[in-house]
C-alpha positions as CSV (number, residue, x, y, z in Angstrom):
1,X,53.7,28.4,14.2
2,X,52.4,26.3,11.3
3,X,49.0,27.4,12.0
4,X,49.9,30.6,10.1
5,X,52.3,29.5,7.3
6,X,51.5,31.1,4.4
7,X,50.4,28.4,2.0
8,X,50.3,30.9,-1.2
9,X,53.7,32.3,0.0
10,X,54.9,29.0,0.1
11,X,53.7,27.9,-3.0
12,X,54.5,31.3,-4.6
13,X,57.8,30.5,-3.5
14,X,58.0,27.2,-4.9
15,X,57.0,27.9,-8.5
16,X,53.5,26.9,-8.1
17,X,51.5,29.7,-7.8
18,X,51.6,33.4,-8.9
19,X,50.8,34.9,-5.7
20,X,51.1,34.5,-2.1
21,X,47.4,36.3,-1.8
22,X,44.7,33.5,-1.8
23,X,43.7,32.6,-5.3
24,X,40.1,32.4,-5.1
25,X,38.6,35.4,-2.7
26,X,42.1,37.9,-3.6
27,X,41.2,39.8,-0.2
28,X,44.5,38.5,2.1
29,X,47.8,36.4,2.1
30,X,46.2,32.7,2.3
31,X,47.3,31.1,5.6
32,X,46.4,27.9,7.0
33,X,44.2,29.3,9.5
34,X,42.6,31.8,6.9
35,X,42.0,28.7,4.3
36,X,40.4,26.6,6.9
37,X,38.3,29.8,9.0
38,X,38.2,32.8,7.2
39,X,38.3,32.6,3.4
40,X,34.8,33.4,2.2
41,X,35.0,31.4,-1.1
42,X,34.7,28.6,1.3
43,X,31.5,29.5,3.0
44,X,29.3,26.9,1.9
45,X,31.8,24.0,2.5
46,X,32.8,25.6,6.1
47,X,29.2,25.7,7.1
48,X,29.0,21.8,6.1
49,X,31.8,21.4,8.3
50,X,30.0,23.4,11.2
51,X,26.8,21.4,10.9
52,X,29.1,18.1,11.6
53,X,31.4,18.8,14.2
54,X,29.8,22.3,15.5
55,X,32.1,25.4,16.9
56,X,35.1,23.3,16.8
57,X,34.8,24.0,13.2
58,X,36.1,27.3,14.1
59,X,38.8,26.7,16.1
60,X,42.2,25.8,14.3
61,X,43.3,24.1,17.5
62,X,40.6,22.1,17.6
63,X,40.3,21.3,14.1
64,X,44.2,20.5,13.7
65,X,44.4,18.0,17.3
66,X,41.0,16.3,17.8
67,X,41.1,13.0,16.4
68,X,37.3,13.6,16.0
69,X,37.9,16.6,13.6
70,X,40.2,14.8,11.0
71,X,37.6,13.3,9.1
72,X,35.3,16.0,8.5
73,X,38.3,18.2,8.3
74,X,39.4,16.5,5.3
75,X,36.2,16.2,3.6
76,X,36.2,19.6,4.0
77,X,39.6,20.2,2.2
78,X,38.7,17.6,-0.5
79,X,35.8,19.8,-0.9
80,X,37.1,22.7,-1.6
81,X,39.6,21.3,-4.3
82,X,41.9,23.8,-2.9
83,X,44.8,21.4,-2.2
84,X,44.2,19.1,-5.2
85,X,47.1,20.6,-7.1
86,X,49.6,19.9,-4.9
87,X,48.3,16.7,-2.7
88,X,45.6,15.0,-5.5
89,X,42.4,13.6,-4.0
90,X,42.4,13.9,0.3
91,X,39.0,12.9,0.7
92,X,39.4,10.0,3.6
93,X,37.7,6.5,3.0
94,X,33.7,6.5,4.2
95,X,33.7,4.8,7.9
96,X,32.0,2.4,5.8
97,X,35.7,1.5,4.6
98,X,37.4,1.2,8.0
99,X,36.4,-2.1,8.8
């Protein structure tokens, strides 16, 4: 279930990062769905990401297969920085660069 891979474990495992418990709030092991739902040091940027696409914001199923979350959902991860290390910048191109 990749939903709840471990991203810490997996990075821990890889060399990359000291622990598999998240890095920034040290409460749990940092899974996917506990990075995108749960993790308080990511408060303010979740509630941005509520305020654009609602209670599908909350919803890992939602957020993962709805072509109308992937946007915001990786605006959100840009804005945390949280993946930066491993992926460099995921911030999508504005609609303003689709056409």
């Amino acid at each position: 279930r990749p939903h709840h891979q471990n991203i810490d474990k997996h990075l821990h495992r890889i060399a990359k990062v000291p622990s598999p418990t998240c890095q920034h709030c040290h409460l749990r092991e940092e899974t996917v769905h506990y990075f995108l739902t749960v993790c308080p040091s990511y408060a303010r940027q979740r509630h941005e990401l509520q305020e654009e696409i609602g209670p599908r914001a909350s919803q890992l199923k939602d957020l993962l297969n709805d072509q109308k979350c992937i946007k915001p959902l990786f605006r959100f991860i840009a804005s945390t920085r949280r993946l930066e290390q491993v992926f460099g910048d995921v911030t999508p191109p504005s609609d303003d660069d689709d056409g």
